[in-house]
Every structure is written in C-alpha cells, then in structure tokens.
C-alpha positions in Angstrom: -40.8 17.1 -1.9 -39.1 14.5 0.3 -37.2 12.0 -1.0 -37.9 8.4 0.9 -35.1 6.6 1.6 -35.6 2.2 1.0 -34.9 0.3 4.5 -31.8 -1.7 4.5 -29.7 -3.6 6.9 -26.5 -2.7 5.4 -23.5 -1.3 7.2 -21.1 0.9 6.1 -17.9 1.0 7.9 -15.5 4.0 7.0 -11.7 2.4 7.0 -9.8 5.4 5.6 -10.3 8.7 3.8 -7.5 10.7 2.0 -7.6 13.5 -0.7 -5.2 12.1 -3.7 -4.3 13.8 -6.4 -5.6 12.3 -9.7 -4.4 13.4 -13.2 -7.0 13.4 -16.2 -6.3 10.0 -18.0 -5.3 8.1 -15.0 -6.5 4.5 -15.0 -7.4 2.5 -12.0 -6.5 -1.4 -11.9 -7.4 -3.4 -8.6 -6.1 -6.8 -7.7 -5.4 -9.3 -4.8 -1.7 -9.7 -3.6 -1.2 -13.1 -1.9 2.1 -13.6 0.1 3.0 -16.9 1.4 4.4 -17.1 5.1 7.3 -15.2 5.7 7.6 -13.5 2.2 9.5 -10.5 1.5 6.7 -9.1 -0.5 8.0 -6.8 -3.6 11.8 -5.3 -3.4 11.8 -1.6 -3.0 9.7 0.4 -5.5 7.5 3.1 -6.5 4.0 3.7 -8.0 3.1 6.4 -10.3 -0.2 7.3 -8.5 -1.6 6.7 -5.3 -2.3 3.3 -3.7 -5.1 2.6 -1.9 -5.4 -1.1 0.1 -7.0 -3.1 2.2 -5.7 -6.5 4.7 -8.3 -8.9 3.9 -6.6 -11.7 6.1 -3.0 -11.6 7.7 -0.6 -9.0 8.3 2.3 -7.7 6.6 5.4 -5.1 7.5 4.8 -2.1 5.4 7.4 0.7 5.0 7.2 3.8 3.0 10.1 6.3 2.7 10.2 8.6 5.5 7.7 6.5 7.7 8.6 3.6 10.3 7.9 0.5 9.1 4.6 -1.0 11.0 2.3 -3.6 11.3 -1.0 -3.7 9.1 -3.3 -6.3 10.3 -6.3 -7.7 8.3 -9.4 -5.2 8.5 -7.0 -2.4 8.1 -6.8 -0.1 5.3 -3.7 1.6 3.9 -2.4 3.6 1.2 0.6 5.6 -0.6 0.2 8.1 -2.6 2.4 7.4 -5.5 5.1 9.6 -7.2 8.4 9.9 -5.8 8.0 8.1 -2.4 9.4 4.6 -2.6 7.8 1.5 -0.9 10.3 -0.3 1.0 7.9 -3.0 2.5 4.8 -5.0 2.1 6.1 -8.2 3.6 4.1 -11.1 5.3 5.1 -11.0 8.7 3.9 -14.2 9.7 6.3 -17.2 9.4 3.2 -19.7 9.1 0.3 -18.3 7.1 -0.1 -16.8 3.9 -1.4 -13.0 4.3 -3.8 -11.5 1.8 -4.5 -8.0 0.8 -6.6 -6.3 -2.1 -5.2 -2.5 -3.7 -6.8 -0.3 -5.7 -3.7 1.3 -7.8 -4.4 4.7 -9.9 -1.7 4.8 -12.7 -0.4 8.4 -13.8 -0.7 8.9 -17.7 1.5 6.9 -19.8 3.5 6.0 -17.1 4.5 2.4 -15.4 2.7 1.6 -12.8 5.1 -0.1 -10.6 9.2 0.9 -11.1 12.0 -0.7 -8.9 14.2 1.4 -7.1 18.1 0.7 -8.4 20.2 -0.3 -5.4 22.4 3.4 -5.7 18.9 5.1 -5.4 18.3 3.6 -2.3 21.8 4.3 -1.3 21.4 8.1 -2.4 18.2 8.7 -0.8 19.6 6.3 2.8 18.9 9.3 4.8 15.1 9.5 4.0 14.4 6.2 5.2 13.1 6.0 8.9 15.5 4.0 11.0 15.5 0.9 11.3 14.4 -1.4 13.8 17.5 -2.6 16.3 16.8 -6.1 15.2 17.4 -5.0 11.8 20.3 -2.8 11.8 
C-alpha cells in the first residue's frame, strides 16, 4: 500500500545539522536574545549542553574557545555544544541597530545552564583561545 502524500507549498530550508550529545533528563528551554547596537553581548561563559541558534535579524561576533571569532549574519544558524568549551562572544557588531537571535539551549541534569568563566580561568586556559584579531590585541 502507498501512502499519498497532501500537496503543500511549504519550503523547508536545511540551516545546520550536528550530532549532539544529549543526556536522559536534559531539558530544552528556547528564547530570543535582543542586543542593542554595539553590545558586548554576555561576558565569557559556558553552557552545560549544547546550543543551538539561529540570527533572526542583525549580526553579531561570536567566539568559542579554540575557534576565531566570526561574523554570524541573520539567516545563519549556529551552535556550541556545551560542556567545557567557554563562549567568549555573542556581541552585536553593529554600532546602529539592535541584532536579534533565537537559541534553543539543552540543559545537562541538575546542572546550571549558563556559568561565567572567573577571570583566572580565562587566564589559565589563554592559550586555548584563537588569536586575536590585530585590532584587538
């Protein structure tokens, strides 16, 4: 027997496809991030499970340890996948519109799901950051 499939006009668009790992009990909490023009975004952090996001209008620098910073630009997707790596970035890089992104964040098991990263961390773990851009240094 064949199945019949209904007629539609809708168009599915694959933005990104990873493999996380998921631990039984995880939850999954979505929201919108708004960042105002030129905003640092969220000081270096961590998630306990992966990340998963989308640029709905804007751009932002985004910077996770052991990557170059770059450019996401709205109709990109992104993600992270949690754990140990720490976030440097998700800053609006435009100095006269706000920039607008939604995530999909799976939280590990009775942990946090967002920890900052203590200043000597960051200085501990310097030499798994990617360098810096000249501007920057």
């Amino acid at each position: 027997m064949t199945e019949t499939q209904p007629k539609t006009n809708s168009v599915i668009s694959m933005l990104l496809s990873q493999t996380p790992d998921i631990p039984a009990g995880a939850h999954v909490m979505t929201a919108t991030i708004e960042l105002p023009p030129g905003d640092s975004g969220t000081p270096p952090h961590r998630h306990s499970g992966p990340v998963f996001g989308y640029m709905v209008e804007g751009e932002m620098i985004y910077e996770l340890e052991g990557e170059p910073e770059r450019v996401v630009k709205a109709g990109e997707a992104f993600w992270e996948p949690g754990g140990d790596v720490i976030h440097y970035q998700a800053a609006n890089s435009l100095a006269d519109a706000w920039s607008r992104f939604v995530v999909v964040m799976i939280c590990a098991p009775g942990q946090d799901m967002l920890t900052f990263v203590s200043p000597e961390e960051l200085a501990e773990r310097a030499d798994r950051r990617a360098p810096r851009p000249a501007a920057q240094n």
